[in-house]
C-alpha positions, 0 to 999 in steps of 0.5 A: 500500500501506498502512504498518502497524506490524508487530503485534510493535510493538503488542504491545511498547508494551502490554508496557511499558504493562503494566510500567508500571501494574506498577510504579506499583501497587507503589509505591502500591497497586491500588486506587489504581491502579483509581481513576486508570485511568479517567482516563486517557482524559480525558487524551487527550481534554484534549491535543487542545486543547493548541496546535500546536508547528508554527511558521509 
């Protein structure tokens, strides 16, 4: 059997995303909210590259 988050999880982290981005374009605005978004994926892209913290 395959383990698998239960979907109350998944929901739960876009919840907090959600509240997150919330509280960002209040301290900000939305529009520079909208600007930033798109380059978050870019952000992940860029961790795969960090190093390893695996230690031999």
């Amino acid at each position: 059997m395959s383990s698998t988050a239960p979907p109350v999880a998944a929901s739960t982290n876009a919840s907090r995303r959600t509240v997150a981005v919330g509280v960002l374009a209040d301290h900000t605005s939305i529009l520079w909210v909208y600007k930033v978004i798109p380059f978050l994926p870019l952000l992940g892209m860029a961790a795969a590259f960090l190093p390893s913290r695996r230690t031999h």
